[in-house]
C-alpha positions as CSV (number, residue, x, y, z in Angstrom):
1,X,-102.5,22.2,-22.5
2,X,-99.2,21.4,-22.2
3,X,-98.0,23.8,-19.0
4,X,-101.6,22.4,-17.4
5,X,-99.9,19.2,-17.5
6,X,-96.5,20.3,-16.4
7,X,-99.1,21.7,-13.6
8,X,-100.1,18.7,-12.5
9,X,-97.0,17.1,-12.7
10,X,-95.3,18.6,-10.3
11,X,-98.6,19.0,-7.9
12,X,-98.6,15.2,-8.4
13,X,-94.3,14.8,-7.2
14,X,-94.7,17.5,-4.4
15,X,-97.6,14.9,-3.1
16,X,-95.9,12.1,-3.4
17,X,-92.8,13.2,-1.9
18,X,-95.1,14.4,0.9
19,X,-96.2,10.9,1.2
20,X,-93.0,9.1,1.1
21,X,-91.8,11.6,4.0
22,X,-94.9,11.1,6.0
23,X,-94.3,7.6,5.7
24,X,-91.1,7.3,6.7
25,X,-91.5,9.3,10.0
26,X,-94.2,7.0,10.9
27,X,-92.1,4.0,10.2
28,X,-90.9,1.9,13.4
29,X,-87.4,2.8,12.2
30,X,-87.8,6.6,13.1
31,X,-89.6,6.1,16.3
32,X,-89.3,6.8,19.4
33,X,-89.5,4.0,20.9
34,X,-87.4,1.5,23.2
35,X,-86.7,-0.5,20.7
36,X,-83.1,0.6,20.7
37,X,-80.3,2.2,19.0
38,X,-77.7,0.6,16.5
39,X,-75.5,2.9,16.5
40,X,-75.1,2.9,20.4
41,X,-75.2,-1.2,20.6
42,X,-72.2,-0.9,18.4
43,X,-70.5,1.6,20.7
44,X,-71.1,-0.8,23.4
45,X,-69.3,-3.3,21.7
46,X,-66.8,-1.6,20.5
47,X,-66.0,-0.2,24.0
48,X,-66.0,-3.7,25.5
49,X,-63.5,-4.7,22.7
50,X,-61.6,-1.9,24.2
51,X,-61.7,-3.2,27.7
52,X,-61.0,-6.6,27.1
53,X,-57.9,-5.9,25.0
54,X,-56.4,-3.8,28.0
55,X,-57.3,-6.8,30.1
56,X,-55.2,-9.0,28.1
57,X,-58.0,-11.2,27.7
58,X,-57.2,-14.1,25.5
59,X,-59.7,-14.5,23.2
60,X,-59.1,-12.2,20.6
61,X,-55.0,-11.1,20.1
62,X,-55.9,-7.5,18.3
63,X,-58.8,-5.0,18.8
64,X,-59.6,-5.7,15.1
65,X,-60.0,-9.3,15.4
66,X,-62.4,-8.5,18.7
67,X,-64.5,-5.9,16.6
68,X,-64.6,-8.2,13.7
69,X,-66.0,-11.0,15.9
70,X,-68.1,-9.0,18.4
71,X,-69.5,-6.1,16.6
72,X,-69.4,-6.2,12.9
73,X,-72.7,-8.0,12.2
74,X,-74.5,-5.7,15.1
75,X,-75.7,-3.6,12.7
76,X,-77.9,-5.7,11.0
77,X,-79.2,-7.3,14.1
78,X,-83.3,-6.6,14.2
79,X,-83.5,-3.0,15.6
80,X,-85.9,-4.6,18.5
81,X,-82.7,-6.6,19.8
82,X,-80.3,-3.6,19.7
83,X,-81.3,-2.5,23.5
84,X,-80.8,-6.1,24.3
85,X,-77.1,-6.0,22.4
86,X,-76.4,-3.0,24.4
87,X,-77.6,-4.2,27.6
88,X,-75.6,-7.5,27.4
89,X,-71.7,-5.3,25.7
90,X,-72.3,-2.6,28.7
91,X,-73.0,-5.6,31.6
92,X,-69.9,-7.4,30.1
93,X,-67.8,-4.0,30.4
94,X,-68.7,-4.0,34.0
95,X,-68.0,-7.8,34.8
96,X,-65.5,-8.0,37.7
97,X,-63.6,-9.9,35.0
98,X,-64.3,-9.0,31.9
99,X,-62.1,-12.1,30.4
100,X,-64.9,-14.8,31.9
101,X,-67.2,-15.8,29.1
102,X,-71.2,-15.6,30.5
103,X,-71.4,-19.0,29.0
104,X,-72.5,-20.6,32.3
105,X,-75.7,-19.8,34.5
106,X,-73.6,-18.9,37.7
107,X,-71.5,-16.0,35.4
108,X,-71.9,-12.6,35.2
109,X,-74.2,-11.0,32.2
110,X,-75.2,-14.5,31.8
111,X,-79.4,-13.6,32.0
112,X,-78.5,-10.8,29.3
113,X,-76.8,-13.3,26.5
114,X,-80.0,-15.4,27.5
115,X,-81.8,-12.3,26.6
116,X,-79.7,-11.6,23.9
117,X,-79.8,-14.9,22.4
118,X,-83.4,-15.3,22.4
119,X,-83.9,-11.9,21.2
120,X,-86.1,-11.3,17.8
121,X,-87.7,-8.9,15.9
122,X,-91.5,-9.7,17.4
């Protein structure tokens, strides 16, 4: 009796760690679709951080105080913004001057931070 129960034990693990796999690949997390990539919004970022600084842009006096500012919470932002995120870092990369903030309608990358600021997880 008890190696028939040792038996069904482990059948009973090897299924359920079947199920939590299967699971997990069907999740929205570890699709593949557009809903975007954290880890490339933050290289955005981080790669407009870069730009500005060599800019001497204003805003922020060290790399570390832009990435702080600009990129540390991106991670956590809901993984259906994170295109959005990178859309708006790489458009402000591009800006003819990257020091203008988007903050009016008649700037630059000003449509993506609309996107981006209206952006959820729905």
């Amino acid at each position: 009796m008890p190696q028939e129960k040792k038996r069904v034990k482990r059948w009973s693990l090897g299924w359920l760690a079947v199920l939590s796999l299967v699971s997990v690949l069907a999740s929205p997390g570890c699709s593949d679709t557009d809903e975007g990539d954290p880890a490339a919004a933050l290289a955005s970022c981080n790669l407009f951080c870069d730009a500005y600084l060599v800019a001497m842009c204003t805003d922020y006096p060290t790399l570390d105080d832009c990435k702080a500012t600009e990129c540390s919470h991106l991670p956590r932002q809901p993984i259906g913004c994170q295109t959005k995120v990178k859309v708006y870092y790489d458009c402000r990369q591009a800006q003819a001057d990257i020091c203008i903030n988007p903050d009016l309608d008649t700037e630059e990358c000003s449509a993506e931070l609309d996107d981006l600021l209206t952006c959820s997880s729905g």
